[in-house]
Structures are given as structure tokens and as C-alpha cells.
N, C-alpha and C positions, 0 to 999 in steps of 0.2 A: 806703349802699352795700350789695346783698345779696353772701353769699356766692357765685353761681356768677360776679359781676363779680370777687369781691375771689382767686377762688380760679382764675378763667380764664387760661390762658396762652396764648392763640390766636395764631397759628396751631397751637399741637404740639395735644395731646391727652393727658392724664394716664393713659386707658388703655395708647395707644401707650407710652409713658415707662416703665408697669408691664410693658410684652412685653417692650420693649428690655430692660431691667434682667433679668427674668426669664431671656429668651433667652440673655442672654450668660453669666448667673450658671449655668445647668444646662451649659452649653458650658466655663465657666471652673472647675466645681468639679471637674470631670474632668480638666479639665488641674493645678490646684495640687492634685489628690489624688495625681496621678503626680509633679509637682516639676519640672513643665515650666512656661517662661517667662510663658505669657502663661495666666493665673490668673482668676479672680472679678473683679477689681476693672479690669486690664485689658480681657478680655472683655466685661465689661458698658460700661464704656467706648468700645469699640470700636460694638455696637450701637446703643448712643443718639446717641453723635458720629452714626455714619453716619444716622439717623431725622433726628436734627435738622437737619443739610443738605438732605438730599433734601424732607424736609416746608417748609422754608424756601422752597425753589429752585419748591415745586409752589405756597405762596401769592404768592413774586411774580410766577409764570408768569400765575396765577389771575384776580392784579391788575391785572397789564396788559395782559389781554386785553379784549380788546373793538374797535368798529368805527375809532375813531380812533387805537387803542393799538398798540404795539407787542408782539408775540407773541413771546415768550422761547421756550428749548426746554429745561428740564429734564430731559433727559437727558445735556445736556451737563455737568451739577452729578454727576451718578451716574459718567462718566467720570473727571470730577476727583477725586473718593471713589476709586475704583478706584484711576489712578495713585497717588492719595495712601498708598493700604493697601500697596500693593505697596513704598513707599519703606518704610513700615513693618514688614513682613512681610521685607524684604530683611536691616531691622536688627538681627533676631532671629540670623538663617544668620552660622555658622561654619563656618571652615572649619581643621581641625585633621590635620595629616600625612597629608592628600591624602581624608582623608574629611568630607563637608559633613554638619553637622547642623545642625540646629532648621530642615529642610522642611517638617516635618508643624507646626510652630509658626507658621509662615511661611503655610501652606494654609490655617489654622485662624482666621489672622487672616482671610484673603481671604472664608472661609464666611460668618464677624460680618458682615461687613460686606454681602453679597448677602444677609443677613437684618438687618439695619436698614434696607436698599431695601425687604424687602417691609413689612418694617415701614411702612415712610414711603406706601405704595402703598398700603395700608388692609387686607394680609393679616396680619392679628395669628394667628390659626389656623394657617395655613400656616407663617409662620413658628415657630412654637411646633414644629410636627411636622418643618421643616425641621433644628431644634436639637436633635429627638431622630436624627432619620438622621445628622445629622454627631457624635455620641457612639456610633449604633452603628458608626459604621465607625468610629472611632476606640481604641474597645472590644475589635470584634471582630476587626479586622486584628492587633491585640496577639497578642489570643486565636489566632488561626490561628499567627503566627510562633510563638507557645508552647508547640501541639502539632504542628508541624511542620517539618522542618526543608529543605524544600524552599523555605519562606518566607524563610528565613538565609540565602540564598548571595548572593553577589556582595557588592554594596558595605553590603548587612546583617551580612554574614560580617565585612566587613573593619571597618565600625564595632564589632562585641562583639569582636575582636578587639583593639582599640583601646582599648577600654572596659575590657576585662581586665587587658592591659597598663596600663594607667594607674590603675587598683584596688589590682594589686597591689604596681606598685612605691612607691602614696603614704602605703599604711596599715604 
């Protein structure tokens, strides 16, 4: 047996395998540097789950195409990923004296996962630069509510408000 049989995992791809882990881990260390829910080890989860579905769902479309075969549609695997994230993304949201958090935890799942698709789709590039635009907004929208305070009103107001309250009456 040569190594590229003993070391093949066909249908994935062990590049793809290294975006996914990659992607999720620059996505996930920004979120567990902040101490938000879904972290490195979730995140990169998230992306290779969603690769290895969609790259599953593209060889047996692959396979049983042809003149006697029956033609799958793969896209309809990407929809059930979707519903799926979202059941997951729902898990995160709380909702505490009238104010909902962990949205942006909730978002952040739904990005993994539109970036394990491109993964599964053959954009390993893309995806990479896709993982840095969801860190910079994720980054800079901080950064903005930090120096402004036009960015704090409403239901941002009423969470640090909340967040205050419950600071100082636990310490």
C-alpha cells in the first residue's frame, strides 16, 4: 500500500480540512479572546462539520450522475446546513429582562458555516479572506461603539446598562 492510498480520504481533501480548521480557528480565537460562547474549538467545528456535508452531498451528486443515474441536487444539503446552524445559532441567544444577547454569537455561527460552503465549493482563498472580513467587522464595530457613543443607544444602551447593573450588584 503507497502512502497517498493509506493517507487518502476521498472524497474530503486534507487541504480543505486544513482551511476549515484554519478558518474557524482565526474566527474562533477572537471570539474566546473576548469570552464569548462560541470559541476555537467550536468555530473550527462549525467549519469542517459544514465542508464535510456539503463536499459529501457534491460526491454523491457526482456519483450518480450520469445517462441512466439519477441527478441529486446539492444544494439542497447547503439548505439543511443552514436550517441546521440556525437551530444552533438560536442555542446560544438569551434573553435576559427584556434584553436578547449572544446575536452577534448567533451571526458568527451562520458566517462558519457560509464559509465551510465555500470551503466544500473549492474556494479555500476566499474563504480565508472571507474569515478575515467577519473579524474585521466583528473587531471594528467594537471599536466604533468604543469611540462613540451614538453607537450605545437603544437596546446597546439598555444591555450595558444591564451589564452594570448586574456587575455591580454580584461583586
Amino acid at each position: 500500500m503507497d502512502l497517498d492510498t493509506l493517507f487518502s480520504i476521498y472524497p474530503f481533501d486534507w487541504k480543505a480540512i486544513g482551511t476549515a480548521i484554519l478558518c474557524g480557528s482565526i474566527i474562533g480565537m477572537e471570539r474566546q479572546l473576548r469570552g464569548k460562547p462560541v470559541g476555537i474549538r467550536t468555530s473550527s467545528l462549525i467549519t469542517l462539520g459544514t465542508y464535510i456535508f456539503i463536499a459529501a452531498s457534491l460526491a454523491i451528486s457526482a456519483s450518480l450522475a450520469g445517462p441512466e443515474k439519477v441527478v441529486t441536487d446539492p444544494s439542497r444539503i447547503i439548505g439543511q446546513v443552514i436550517t441546521g446552524i440556525g437551530f444552533l445559532g438560536a442555542g446560544v441567544m438569551l434573553a435576559r429582562d427584556g434584553v436578547v444577547l449572544g446575536v452577534t454569537s448567533a451571526a458568527t455561527i451562520w458566517a462558519l458555516a457560509s464559509i465551510g460552503v465555500c470551503i466544500a465549493i473549492g474556494y479555500n482563498l476566499v474563504a480565508i479572506k472571507l474569515s478575515l472580513v467577519v473579524i474585521a467587522v466583528l473587531v471594528g464595530v467594537d471599536l466604533l461603539e468604543d469611540y462613540s457613543q451614538a453607537f450605545t443607544r437603544g437596546v446597546h444602551k439598555k444591555y450595558q446598562d444591564w451589564r452594570g447593573k448586574h456587575k455591580t450588584g454580584s461583586e
